[in-house]
C-alpha positions in Angstrom: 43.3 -117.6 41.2 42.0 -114.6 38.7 40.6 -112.7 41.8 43.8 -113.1 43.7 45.6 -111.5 41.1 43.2 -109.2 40.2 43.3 -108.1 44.4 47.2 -108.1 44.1 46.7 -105.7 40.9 44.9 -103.3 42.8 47.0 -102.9 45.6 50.0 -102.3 43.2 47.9 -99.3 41.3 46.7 -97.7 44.6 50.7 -97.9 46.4 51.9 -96.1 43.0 49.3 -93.7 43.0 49.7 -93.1 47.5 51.4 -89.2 48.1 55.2 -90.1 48.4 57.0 -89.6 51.7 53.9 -90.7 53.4 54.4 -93.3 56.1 51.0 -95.6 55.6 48.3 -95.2 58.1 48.0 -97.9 60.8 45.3 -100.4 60.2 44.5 -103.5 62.3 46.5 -105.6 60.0 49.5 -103.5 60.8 51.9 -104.0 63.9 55.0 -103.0 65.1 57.7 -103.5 67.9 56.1 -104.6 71.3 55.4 -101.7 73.4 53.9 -101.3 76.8 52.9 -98.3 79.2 53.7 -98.5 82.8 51.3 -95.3 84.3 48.4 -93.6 82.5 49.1 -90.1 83.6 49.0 -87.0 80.9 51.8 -88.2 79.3 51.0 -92.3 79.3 47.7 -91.1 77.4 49.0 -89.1 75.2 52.2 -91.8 74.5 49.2 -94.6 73.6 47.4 -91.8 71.3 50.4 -92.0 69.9 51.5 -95.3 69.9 48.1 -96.4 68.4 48.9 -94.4 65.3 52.1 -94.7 64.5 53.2 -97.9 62.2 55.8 -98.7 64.2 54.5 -99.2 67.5 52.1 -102.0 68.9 50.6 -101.0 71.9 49.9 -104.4 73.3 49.6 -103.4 77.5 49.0 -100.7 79.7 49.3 -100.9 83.4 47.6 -98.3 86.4 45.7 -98.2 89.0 42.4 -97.5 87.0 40.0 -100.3 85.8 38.9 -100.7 81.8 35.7 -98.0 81.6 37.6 -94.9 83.5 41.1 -95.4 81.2 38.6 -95.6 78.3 36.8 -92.5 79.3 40.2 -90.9 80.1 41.9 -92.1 76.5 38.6 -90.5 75.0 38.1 -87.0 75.9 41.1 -84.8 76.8 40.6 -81.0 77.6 43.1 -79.6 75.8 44.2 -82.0 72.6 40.2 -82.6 71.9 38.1 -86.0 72.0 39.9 -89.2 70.4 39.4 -89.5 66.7 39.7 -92.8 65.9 36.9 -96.3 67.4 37.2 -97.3 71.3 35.4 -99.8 73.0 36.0 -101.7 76.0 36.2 -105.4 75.8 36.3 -107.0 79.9 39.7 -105.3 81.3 40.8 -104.5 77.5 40.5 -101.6 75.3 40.2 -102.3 71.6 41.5 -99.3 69.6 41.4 -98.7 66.2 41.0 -102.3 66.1 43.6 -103.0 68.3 43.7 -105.0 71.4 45.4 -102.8 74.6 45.3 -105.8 77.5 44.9 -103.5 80.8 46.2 -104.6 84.2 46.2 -102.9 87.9 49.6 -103.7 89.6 51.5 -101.5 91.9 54.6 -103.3 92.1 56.5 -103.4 88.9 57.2 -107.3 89.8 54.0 -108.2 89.7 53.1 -107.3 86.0 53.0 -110.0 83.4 54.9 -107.9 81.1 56.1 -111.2 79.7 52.7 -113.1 79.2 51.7 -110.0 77.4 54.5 -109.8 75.1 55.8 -106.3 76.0 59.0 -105.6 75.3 59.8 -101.6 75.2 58.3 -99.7 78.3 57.4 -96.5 78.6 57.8 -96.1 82.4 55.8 -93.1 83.1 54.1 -93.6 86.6 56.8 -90.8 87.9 57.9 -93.2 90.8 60.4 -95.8 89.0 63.3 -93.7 87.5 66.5 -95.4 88.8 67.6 -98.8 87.0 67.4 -100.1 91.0 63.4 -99.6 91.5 62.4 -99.8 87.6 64.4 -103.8 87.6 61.6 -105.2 88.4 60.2 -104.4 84.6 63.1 -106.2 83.1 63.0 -109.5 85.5 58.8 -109.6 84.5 60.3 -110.1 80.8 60.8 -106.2 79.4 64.2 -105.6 77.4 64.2 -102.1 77.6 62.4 -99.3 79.8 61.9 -95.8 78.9 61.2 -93.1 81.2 59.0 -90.6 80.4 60.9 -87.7 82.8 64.7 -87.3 83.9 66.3 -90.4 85.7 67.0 -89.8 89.3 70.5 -91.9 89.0 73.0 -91.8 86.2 70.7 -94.1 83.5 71.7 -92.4 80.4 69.6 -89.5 78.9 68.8 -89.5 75.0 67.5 -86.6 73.7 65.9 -87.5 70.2 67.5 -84.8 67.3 70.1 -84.2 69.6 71.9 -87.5 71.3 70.3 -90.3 69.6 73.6 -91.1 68.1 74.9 -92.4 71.3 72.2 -94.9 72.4 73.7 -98.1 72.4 71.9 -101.5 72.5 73.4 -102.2 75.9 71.0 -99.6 78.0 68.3 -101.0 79.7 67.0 -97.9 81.4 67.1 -94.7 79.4 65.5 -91.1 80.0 63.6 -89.3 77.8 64.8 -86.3 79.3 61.9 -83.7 80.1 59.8 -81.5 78.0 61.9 -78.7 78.9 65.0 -80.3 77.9 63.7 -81.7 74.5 62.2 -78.3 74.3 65.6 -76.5 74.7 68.4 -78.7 73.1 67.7 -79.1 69.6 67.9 -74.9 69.5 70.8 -74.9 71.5 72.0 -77.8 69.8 71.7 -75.7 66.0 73.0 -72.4 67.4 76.3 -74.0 69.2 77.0 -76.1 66.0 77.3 -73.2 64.0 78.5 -70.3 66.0 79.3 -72.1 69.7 77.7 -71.1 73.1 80.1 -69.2 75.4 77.8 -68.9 77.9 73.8 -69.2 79.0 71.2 -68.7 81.0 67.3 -70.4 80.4 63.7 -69.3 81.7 60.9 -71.8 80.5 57.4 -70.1 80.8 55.9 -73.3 81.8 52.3 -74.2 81.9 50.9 -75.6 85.2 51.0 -79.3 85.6 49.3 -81.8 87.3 51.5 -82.0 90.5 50.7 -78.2 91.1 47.8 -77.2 94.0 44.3 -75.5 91.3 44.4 -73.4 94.9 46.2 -73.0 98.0 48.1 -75.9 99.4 50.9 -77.4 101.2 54.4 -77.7 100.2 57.2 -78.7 102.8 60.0 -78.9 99.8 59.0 -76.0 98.0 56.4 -73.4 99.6 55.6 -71.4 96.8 55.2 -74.4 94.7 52.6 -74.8 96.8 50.1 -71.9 95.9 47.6 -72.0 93.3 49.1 -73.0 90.3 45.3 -71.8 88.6 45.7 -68.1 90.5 49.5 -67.0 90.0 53.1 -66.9 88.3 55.1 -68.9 90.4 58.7 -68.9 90.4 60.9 -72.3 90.3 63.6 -74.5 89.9 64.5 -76.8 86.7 67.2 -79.1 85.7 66.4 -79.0 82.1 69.2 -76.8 81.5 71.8 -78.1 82.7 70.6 -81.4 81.7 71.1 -79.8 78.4 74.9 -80.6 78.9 74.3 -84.3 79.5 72.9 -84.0 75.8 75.8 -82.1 74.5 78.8 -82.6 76.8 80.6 -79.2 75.0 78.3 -77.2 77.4 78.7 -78.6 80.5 79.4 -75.7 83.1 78.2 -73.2 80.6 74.2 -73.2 80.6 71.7 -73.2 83.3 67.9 -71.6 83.9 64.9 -71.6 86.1 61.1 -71.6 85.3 58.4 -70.1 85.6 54.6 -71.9 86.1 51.7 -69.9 84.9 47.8 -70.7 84.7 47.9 -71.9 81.2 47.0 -75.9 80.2 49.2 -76.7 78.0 52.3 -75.4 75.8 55.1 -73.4 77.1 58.1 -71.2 75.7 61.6 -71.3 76.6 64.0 -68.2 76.8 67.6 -68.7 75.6 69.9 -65.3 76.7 73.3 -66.4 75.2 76.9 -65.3 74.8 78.0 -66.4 71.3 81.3 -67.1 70.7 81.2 -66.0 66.8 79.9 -62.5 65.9 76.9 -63.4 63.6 73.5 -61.4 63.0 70.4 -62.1 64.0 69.5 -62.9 60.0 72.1 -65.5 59.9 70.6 -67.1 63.0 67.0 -67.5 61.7 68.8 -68.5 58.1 70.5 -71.1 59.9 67.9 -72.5 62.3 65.6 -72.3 58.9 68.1 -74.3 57.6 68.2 -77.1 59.8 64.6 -77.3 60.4 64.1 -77.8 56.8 67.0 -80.2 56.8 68.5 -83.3 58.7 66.7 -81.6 62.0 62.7 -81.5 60.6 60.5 -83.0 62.8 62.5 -82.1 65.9 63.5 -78.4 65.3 61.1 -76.0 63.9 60.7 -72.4 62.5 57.6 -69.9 62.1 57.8 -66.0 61.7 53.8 -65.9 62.0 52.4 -63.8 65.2 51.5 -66.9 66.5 50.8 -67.6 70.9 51.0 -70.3 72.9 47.7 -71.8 71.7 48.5 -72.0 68.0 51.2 -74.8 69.7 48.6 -77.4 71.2 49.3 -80.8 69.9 52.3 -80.0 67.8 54.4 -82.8 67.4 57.3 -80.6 67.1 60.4 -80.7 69.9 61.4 -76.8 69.4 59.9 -74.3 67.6 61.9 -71.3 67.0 59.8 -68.4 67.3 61.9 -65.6 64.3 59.5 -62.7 65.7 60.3 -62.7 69.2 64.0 -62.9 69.5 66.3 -60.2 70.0 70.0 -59.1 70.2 71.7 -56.7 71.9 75.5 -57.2 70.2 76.9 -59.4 67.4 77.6 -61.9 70.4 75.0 -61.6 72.7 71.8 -62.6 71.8 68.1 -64.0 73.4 66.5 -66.6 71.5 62.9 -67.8 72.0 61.3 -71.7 71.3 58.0 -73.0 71.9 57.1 -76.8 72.8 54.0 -78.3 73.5 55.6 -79.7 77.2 52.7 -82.3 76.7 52.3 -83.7 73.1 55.4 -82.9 71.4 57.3 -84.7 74.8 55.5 -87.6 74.3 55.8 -87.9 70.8 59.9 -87.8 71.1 59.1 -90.8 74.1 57.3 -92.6 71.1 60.3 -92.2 69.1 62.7 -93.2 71.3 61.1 -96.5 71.9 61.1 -96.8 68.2 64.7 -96.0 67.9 66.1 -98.4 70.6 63.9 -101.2 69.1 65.2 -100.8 65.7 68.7 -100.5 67.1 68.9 -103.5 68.8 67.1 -105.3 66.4 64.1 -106.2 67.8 61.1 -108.2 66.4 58.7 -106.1 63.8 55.4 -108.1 65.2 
């Protein structure tokens, strides 16, 4: 009895002594809301990096096409976000990370996976392929509640753009969007300049690195032929949605923004350029005060703020939506302005699909495992 109390007494002096405002650091003993991964693409991995560590999320199944050793060696050693810092070992088809148990399986039909044997209840669908609430059903009759998709839905499943929308999620959506990088790398911006001096007006270019669906050289694209050079060799002009998807986040703007891209030969992180008619005359010091403001204030986490010389490197593995770069903008009148954001399109993305699994399981009251 003497050591128990004596245990209990030391936990008590080392929580009152822990930095405040410092959510604890996962252990083994610590769980969270049943999460799954559906895909284990750049953005699945970086999702279970993230999942793994974050107290709210237990990563209890992933499902692709790989077996146990190659997703081990793939969850290990990344090129551009550096080698896993935590334990990994491979257990049969399991990974045990940090001490937890990730049950693997290889399904391609959405059906076929056990998702209710493994006790997954919040999906982050991020195969690319199941992004309708027809073909991603499947998910919900093998026992998921909700699914997530880790790009923009190809019906009308609603969009939540964490910082931005997640006001209007409601526990009634089974398939939600994520939006895409671009979009969460956009809105919260957009979302702090319109609130305090209204968008007329504007058009968006994303300097976008090159992705995984690109050609590294000279290949073949019916549907879009110069998206079919070497994404390794060349700028290549393209299309995007994430502006004017921009407007399914904040209705006020629909008809009034809309942008293109452009890929470059870069790994990771990319920029977004905001040329905007204002409908306030304001200065260009009263816009950096007053994304400052909000990045420091009920927006931190999501929007953020540097006036350092920094490039796209100095970005890699920020967890930040939108980062307002104060050096690079410019204006032209007290109405017309450009405005410049970075966003790592790969870690900060999958962060906010983190926290939007988080956010519909606490909303609908899920089960703290």
């Amino acid at each position: 009895m003497f050591k128990v109390i004596v245990f209990i007494v030391l936990i008590a002096v080392v929580a009152a002594f822990a930095p405040a405002g410092r959510t604890a650091p996962k252990t083994s003993l610590s769980m969270g809301y049943a999460f799954g991964i559906n895909g284990f693409g750049r953005i699945g991995r970086l999702v279970a990096r993230i999942a793994i560590k974050d107290p709210n999320a237990s990563l209890l199944s992933i499902n692709t096409g790989a077996d146990a050793e190659y997703m081990a060696y793939q969850f290990k050693y990344d090129s551009v976000h550096g080698k896993w810092d935590g334990s990994l070992e491979v257990d049969g088809s399991a990974l045990i990370i940090n001490g937890q148990r990730v049950e693997t399986t290889a399904f391609r039909n959405p059906g076929e996976i056990p998702w209710k044997k493994l006790g997954v209840e919040y999906l982050c669908e991020s195969t690319g392929v199941f992004l309708t609430a027809e073909s991603a059903q499947p998910h919900i009759d093998a026992g998921v509640k909700k699914v997530i998709f880790s790009a923009p839905a190809k019906d009308k499943s609603p969009t939540i753009v964490i910082g931005v929308n997640d006001d209007a999620y409601t526990s009634d959506m089974n398939f939600i969007s994520c939006a895409s990088c671009t979009t969460n790398g956009l809105a919260p911006m957009v979302k702090a300049i319109n609130d305090a001096f209204g968008i007329e007006e504007a058009l968006m270019t994303t300097v976008h690195a090159m992705t995984s669906t690109q050609s590294v050289v000279d290949g073949s694209s019916k549907k879009d032929w110069r998206g079919g050079r070497a994404a390794s060799g060349n700028i290549i002009p393209s299309s995007t949605g994430a502006a004017k998807a921009v407007a399914a986040a904040i209705p006020s703007l629909k008809g009034k923004i809309t942008g293109m891209a452009f890929r470059v030969p870069t790994l990771d992180v990319s920029v977004v350029d905001l040329t905007a008619k204002l409908s306030k005359e304001v200065t260009y010091e009263e816009i950096k005060a007053e994304i400052k403001r909000r990045a420091n204030g009920d927006m931190k986490g999501i929007l953020g703020y540097t006036e350092e010389d920094l490039v796209s490197t100095d970005f890699v593995s920020s967890p930040i939506s939108s980062i307002f770069d104060a050096k690079a903008g410019i204006q032209l009148s007290p109405k017309f302005v450009k405005l410049i954001a970075w966003y790592d399109n790969e870690y900060g993305y999958s962060h906010r699909v983190v926290d939007l699994m988080v956010l519909a399981a606490k909303r609908d009251g899920a089960k703290f495992l």
